[in-house]
N, C-alpha and C positions, 0 to 999 in steps of 0.2 A: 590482465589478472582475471584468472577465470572463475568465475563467483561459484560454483558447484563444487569444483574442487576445493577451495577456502573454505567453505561452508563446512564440507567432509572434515577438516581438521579436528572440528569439537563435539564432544560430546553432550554438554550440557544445551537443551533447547532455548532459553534463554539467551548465551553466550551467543547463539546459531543465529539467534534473530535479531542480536544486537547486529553482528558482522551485516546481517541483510541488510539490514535499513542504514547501513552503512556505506556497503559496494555493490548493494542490487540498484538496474540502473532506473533513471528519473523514468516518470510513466507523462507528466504534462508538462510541457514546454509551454513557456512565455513568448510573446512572438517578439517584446525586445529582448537580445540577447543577455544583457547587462543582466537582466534578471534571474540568470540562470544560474546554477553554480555545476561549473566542468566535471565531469564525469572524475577527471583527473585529482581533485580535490577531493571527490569521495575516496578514489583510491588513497590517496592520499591521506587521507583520514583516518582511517582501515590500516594502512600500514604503521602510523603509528599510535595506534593503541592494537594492536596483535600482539606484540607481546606480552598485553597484560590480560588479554582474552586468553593466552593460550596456560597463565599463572591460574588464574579464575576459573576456569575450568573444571578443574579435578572440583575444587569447593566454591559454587556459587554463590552461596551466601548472602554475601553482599551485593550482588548484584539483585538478586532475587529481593532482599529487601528495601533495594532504591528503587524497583518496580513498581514497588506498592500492589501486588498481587490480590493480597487480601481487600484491598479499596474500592477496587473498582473492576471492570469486567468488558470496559472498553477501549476493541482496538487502538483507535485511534490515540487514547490518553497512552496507550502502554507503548505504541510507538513514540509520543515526545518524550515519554522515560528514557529510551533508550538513547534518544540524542540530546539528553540533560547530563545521563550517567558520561556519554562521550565528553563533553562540555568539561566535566568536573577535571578528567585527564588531558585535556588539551593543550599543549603549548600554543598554538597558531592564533586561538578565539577563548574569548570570557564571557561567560555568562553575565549580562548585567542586570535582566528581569526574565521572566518569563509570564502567561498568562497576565499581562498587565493591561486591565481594565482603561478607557479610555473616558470620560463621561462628560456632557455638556450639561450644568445644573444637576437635573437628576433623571436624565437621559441617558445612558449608554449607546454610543457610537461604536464602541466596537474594540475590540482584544486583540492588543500584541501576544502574538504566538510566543517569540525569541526575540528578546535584545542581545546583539553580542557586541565585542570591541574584537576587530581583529591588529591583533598584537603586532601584527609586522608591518599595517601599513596604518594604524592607530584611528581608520575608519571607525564607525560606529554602526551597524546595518542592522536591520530589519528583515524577520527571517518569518515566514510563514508557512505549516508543512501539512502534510497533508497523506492521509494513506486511502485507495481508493483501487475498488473491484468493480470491476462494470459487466456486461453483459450484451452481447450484440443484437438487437432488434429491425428488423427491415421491415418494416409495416406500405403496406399496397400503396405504391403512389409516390410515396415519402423517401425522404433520405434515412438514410442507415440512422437510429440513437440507440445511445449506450445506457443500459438502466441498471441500477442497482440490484441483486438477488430481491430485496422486498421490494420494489417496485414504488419506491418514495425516494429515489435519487436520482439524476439523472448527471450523465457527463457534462454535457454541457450549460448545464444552470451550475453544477458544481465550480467549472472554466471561470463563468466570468463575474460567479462570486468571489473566486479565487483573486481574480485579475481587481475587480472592480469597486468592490471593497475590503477584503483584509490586504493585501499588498499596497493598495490606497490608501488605507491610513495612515501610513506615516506621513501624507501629503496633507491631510485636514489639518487646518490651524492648532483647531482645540489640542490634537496627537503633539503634534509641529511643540506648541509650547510646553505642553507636557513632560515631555523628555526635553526641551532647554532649562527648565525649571529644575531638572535633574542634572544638568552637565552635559547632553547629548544630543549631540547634531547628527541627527540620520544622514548617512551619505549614501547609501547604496538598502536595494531590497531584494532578496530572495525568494524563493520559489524550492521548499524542497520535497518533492512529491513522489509518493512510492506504489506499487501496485502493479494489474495487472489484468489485461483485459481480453475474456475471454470470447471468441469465435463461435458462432453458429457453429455444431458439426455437421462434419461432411468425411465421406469415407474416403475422400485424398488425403484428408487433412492437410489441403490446402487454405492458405489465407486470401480470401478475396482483395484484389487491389482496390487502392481509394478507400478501404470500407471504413476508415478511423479517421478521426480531424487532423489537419494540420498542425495542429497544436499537441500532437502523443509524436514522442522520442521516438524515431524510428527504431531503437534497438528494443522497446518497453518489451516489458515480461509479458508472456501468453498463454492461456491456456484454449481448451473447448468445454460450450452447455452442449446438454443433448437432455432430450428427456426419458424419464423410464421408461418407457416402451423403444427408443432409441436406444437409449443404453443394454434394457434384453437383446435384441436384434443383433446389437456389434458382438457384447462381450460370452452372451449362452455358448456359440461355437469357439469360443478360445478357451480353453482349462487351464491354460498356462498362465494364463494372466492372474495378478494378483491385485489388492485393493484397501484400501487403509481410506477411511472416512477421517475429515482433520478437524478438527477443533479450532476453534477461531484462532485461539492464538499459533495452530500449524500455519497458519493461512500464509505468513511472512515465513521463513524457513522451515521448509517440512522435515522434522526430525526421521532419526532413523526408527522404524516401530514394525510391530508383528504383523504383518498384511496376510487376509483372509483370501481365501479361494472365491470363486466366481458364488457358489452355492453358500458357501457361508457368508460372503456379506448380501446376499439377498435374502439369506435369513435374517439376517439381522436389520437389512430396512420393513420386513415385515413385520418384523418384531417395535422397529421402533415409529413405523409408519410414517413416511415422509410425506409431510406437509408444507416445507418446505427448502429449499433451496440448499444445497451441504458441498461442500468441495470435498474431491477421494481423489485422491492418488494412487495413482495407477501403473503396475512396474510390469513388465518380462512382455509389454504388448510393445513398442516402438524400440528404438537403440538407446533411449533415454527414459527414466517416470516424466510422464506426464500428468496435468494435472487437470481436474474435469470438473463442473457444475454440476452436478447433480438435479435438474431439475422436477419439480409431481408434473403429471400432462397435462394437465389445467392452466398449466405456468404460462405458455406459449402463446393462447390466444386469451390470456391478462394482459401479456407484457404487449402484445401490439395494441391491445384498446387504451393503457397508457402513451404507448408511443404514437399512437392516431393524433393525441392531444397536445399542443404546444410544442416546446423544444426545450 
């Protein structure tokens, strides 16, 4: 199932990003398998709530207002909207909690993402998710790391917090009784991570081999950084190309929108001054839009004096 073309279906940018985060594929793998949940399940998932995406549609509405739009203003909360609003139509899985606080005394150990009961094999599992843009960094000496646009994230402290305590939780006692105290025997834990990580550029735009961990989906989403003065160099000779600056919430399905010329969107980061880091999509330059990091020139020797330090 080819996620651009499903995508196309809908109009509504919501609906668009529900479908994403639904049959766009995993971006971090578990290295046990069990952990995973199959690509095919996502399709799976996606196929059957498409019909009521394509009802929802023409009037959002409701969708827009199980968002909670007005509340908040982060990615990551608006992605577990969108696979709670899934949850609420599912035959397969039940929502049993969500964000449910863990606490020893008056301690917090730590938050279940998703409780679900899956319906056909009357498990109970443990679902932890996750949405996440990284940035390729190769600092003199060092291995390849992946850093966040602000430069306060990194891939791999993200991995095996991921791994080492929220998907662990459900193994600590205090969790463990928690949910027996409620009826619920965790039998299985998930992993369900979305995203999308972008490449140094380079005018093959090729993908350097090895450059990503073992633990990213071989098929993960991709784009390329380049910084402004990079970005003048590629794109002042192309007139043909066009360019759409996205908004966070584009960042998961890029809607369809009015993209500027080469000269009008460099008017417009003069105008708006970049300081830092923006993803644009970029159409009539490759056989596909692609999509790009925007970085100020300043970015590039931050992000290696981050990446010099630690892992």
């Amino acid at each position: 199932m080819l996620l651009h073309s499903e995508l196309n279906r809908y109009r509504s940018p919501h609906v668009r990003n529900l479908a994403w985060a639904l049959l766009s594929p995993a971006l971090i793998e578990t290295r046990n398998t069990k952990y995973h949940l199959p690509h095919s399940i996502y399709e799976q998932a996606y196929h059957d709530i498409q019909p009521h995406l394509s009802t929802i549609d023409n009037d959002d509405q409701t969708l827009v207002e199980y968002l909670q739009l007005n509340n908040h203003y982060r990615l990551g909360i608006y992605f577990e909207r969108c696979w709670l609003y899934w949850l609420q139509h599912s035959k397969q899985f039940r929502l049993l909690s969500n964000n449910l606080p863990v606490r020893d005394d008056k301690k917090t150990l730590g938050e279940f993402d998703l409780i679900v009961k899956n319906q056909t094999s009357g498990d109970v599992e443990h679902w932890e998710l996750a949405i996440k843009f990284y940035l390729q960094v190769n600092p003199p000496g060092r291995d390849t790391q992946w850093l966040g646009p602000n430069l306060k994230d990194r891939l791999s402290r993200k991995y095996h917090h991921l791994i080492d305590q929220q998907l662990a939780l459900s193994d600590n006692p205090v969790a463990k009784q928690l949910c027996l105290d409620r009826g619920w025997d965790i039998v299985t834990k998930r992993l369900l991570s979305k995203g999308r990580l972008f490449y140094a550029f380079n005018e093959q735009l090729e993908r350097p081999p090895a450059a990503c961990p073992d633990y990213i989906q071989e098929d993960h989403q991709t784009g390329w950084w380049l910084s402004e003065s990079e970005f003048e160099r590629t794109f002042s000779p192309l007139p043909q190309c066009q360019f759409h600056r996205l908004e966070k919430r584009e960042w998961m399905a890029q809607s369809g929108c009015e993209a500027l010329s080469y000269r009008q969107f460099v008017l417009q980061l003069q105008r708006d001054t970049l300081e830092h880091p923006v993803q644009v999509l970029v159409s009539r330059w490759t056989e596909k839009p692609e999509i790009l990091f925007l970085v100020p020139d300043q970015w590039h020797s931050q992000a290696l004096s981050v990446a010099s330090i630690g892992n």
